[in-house]
C-alpha positions as CSV (number, residue, x, y, z in Angstrom):
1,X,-5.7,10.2,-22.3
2,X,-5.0,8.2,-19.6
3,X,-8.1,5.9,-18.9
4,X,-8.5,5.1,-22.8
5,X,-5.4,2.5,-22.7
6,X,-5.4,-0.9,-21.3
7,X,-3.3,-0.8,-18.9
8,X,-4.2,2.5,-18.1
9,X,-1.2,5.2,-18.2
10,X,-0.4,5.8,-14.7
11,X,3.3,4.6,-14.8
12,X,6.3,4.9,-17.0
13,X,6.2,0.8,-17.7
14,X,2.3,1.9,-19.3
15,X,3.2,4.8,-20.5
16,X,6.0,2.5,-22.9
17,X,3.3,0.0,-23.8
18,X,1.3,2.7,-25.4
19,X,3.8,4.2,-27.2
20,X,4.4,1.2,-28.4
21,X,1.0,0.5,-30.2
22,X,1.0,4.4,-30.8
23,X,4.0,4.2,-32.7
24,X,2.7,1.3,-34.9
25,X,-0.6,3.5,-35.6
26,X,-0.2,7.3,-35.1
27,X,0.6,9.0,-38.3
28,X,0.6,12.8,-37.0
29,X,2.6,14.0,-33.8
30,X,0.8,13.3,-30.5
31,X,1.6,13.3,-26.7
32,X,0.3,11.3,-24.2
33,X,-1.2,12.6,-20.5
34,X,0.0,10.1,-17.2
35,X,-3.2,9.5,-15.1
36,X,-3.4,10.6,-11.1
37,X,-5.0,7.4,-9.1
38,X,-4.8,6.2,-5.8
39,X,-1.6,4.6,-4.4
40,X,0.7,6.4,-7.5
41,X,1.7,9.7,-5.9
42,X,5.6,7.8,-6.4
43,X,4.8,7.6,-10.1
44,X,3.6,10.9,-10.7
45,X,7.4,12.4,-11.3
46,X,9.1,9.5,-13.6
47,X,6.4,9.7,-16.6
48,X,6.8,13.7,-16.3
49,X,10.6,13.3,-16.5
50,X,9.6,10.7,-19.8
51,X,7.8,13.5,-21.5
52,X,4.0,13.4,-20.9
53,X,2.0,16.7,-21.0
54,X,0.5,16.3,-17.5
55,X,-1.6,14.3,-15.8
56,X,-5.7,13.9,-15.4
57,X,-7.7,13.0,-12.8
58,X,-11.3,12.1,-11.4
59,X,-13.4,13.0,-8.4
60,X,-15.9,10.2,-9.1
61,X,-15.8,6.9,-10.9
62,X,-14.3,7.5,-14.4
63,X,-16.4,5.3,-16.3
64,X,-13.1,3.1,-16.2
65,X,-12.9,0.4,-13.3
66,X,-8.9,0.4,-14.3
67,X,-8.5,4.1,-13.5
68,X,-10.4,4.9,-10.1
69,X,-10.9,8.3,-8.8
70,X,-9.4,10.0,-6.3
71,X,-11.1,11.2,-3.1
72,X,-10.5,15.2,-2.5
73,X,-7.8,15.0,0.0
74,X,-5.8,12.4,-2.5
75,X,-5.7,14.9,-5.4
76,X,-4.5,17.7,-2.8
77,X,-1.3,15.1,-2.2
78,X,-1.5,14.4,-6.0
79,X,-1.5,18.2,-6.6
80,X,1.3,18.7,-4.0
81,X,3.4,16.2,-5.3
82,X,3.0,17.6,-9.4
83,X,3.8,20.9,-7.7
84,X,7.5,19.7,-7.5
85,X,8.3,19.2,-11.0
86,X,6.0,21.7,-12.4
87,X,3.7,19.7,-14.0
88,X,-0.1,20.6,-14.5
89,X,-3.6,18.7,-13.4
90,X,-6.5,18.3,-15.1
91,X,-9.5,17.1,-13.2
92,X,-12.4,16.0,-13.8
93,X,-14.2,17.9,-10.4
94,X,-17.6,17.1,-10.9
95,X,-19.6,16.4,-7.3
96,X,-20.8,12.8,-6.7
97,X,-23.6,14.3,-4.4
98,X,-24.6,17.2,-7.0
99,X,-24.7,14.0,-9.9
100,X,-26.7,12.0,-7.5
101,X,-29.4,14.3,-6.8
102,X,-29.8,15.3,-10.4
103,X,-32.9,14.7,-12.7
104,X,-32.2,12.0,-14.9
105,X,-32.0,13.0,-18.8
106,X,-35.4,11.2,-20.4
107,X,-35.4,10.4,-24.1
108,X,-33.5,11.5,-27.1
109,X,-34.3,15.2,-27.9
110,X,-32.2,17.9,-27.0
111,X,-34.9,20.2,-25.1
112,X,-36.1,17.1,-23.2
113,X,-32.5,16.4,-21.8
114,X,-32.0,19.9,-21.2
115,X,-34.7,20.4,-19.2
């Protein structure tokens, strides 16, 4: 995934950097996923032309300060942009607002935190 690389994966110069460590560790087949952030729309099209899957993004922080999320009408440019090359988007669409106003999981049993 995108995010889990330092640099993250959101250009074909990153996208050779992990191959690189990938190839020195990886001893099955595996693909890599390009990431969706702000400012990249231009490099959404040269890592799909280098062979990743698709691309991921986020509607609130990732968890990641390296790969930030993108606000609604960003991933609708993102979207329009994969659109050209046929390329597919994950997203991570969960609602900052809807998190926000959640109860917050207490302790370490299951039933608790589902409750």
């Amino acid at each position: 995934m995108p995010l889990n690389s330092v640099p993250a994966t959101v250009n074909v110069p990153a996208l050779e950097y992990e191959r690189l460590f990938a190839a020195q560790n990886a001893f099955v087949d595996i693909g890599f996923w390009g990431g969706a952030v702000p400012g990249n729309k231009e490099d959404l099209r040269p890592p799909h032309d280098d062979g990743v899957f698709g691309f991921k993004c986020f509607l609130l922080h990732s968890g990641v300060d390296e790969f930030p999320h993108l606000e609604a009408d960003e991933m609708e440019e993102a979207l329009e942009e994969i659109k050209t090359f046929d390329s597919l988007l994950i997203v991570h669409a969960e609602d900052s607002r809807t998190i926000a106003k959640a109860p917050q999981p207490n302790g370490n049993v299951y039933d608790t935190f589902l409750k």
